[in-house]
N, C-alpha and C positions, 0 to 999 in steps of 0.2 A: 350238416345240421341234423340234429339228434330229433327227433319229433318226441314231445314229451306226453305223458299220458298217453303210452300206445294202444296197451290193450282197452283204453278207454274207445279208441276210435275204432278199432279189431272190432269188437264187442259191439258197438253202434254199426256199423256196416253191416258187419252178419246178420245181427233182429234185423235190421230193416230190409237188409234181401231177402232173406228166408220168408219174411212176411209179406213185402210185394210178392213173390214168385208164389207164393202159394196161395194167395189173395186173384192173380189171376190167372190160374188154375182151373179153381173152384169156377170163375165167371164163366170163363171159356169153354169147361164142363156141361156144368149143372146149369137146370132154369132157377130165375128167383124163386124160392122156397122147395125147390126137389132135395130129397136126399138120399145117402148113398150108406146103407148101412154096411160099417164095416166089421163090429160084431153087434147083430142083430138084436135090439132091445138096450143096449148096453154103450158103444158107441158108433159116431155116425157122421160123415160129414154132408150139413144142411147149410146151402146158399140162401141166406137170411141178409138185411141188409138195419142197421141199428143209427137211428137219427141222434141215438144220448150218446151218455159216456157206457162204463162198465157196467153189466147188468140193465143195459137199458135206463140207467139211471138219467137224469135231465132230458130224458127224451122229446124231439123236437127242439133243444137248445143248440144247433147244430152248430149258426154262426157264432156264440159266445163259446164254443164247443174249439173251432178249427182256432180261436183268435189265444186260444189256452195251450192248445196242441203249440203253435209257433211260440208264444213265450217262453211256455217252458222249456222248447231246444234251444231257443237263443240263451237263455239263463245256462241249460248242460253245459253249450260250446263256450260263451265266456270261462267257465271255472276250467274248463281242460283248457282251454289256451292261455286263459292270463292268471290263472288261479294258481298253488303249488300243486307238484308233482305229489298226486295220489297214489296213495298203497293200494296192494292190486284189488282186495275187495270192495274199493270205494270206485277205482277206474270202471271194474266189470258191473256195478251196479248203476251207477249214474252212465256208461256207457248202453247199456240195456234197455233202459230207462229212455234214454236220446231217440235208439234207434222204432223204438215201441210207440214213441212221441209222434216221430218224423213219417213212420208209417200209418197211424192213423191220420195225422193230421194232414195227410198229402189225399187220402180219403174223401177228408170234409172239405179240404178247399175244392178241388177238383170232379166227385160226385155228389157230395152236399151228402153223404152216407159215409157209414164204415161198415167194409165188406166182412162179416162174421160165418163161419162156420165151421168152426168145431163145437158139435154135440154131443157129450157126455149124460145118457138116459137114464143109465144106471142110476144117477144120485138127482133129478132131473135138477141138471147143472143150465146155466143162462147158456144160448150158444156165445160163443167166442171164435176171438182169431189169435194168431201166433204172435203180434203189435200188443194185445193183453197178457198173453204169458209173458212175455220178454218183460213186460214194466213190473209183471210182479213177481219174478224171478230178480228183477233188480233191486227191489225194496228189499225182497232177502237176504242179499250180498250186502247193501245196505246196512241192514241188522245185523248181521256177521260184525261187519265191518267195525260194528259200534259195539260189540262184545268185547271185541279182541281191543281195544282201546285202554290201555289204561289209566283211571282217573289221576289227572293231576294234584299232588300235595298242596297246599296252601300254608302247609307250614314253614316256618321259616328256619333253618340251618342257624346256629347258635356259636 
């Protein structure tokens, strides 16, 4: 049996390890709020810990928070298993996407937080984790994905 949508599920394993493993890391590290400048003034990695979503946004919405994280994977996993076989830009991106989902949301249900710390000072960037890169590294393949598209005629053949 062929497993269909592979790099979809590739691409969802890997964010989501890469981001547990380095989510605890950082705990087993660092104290909450220490940081560890790696270039000094510029970037840093800071054990922060974030009750919203992105940029702190819905902050304190933690349980409407974790109940969005699980939808929206059960929504990824429907379309790669029952859905059609995605072109690779749509696998890697909604794969990405899944795995970013699954990692924060395993987060919220389990510490009622999402563990963040990567700090970009240079640009004073919101701290983030590797679960936020991956979703928006996925929206990007996404976009790709919907460039390389091309529109269907609606005209009719004569």
């Amino acid at each position: 049996m062929r497993l269909k949508n592979r790099l979809f599920w590739i691409a969802a394993f890997i964010a989501f390890f890469l981001d547990q493993i380095t989510k605890y890391w950082v705990v087993q590290t660092l104290s909450l709020g220490e940081t560890l400048a790696l270039l000094p003034g510029i970037f840093h990695i800071t054990y922060v810990t974030n009750t919203g979503a992105a940029f702190s946004l819905l902050s304190g919405k933690v349980e409407w928070l974790r109940w969005l994280s699980l939808g929206v994977s059960l929504v990824l996993i429907a379309l790669a298993c029952f859905g059609p076989v995605l072109n690779r830009w749509d696998q890697l991106g909604y794969g990405l996407i899944l795995g970013g989902a699954i990692g924060n949301g395993i987060d919220r249900f389990v510490l009622g937080y999402v563990v963040d710390f990567l700090d970009f000072r240079l640009i004073n960037f919101a701290v983030f984790n590797i679960a936020d890169s991956f979703i928006s590294i996925g929206i990007i393949c996404l976009l790709i994905a919907s460039l390389q598209k091309t529109p269907t005629s609606n005209h009719r053949s004569r």
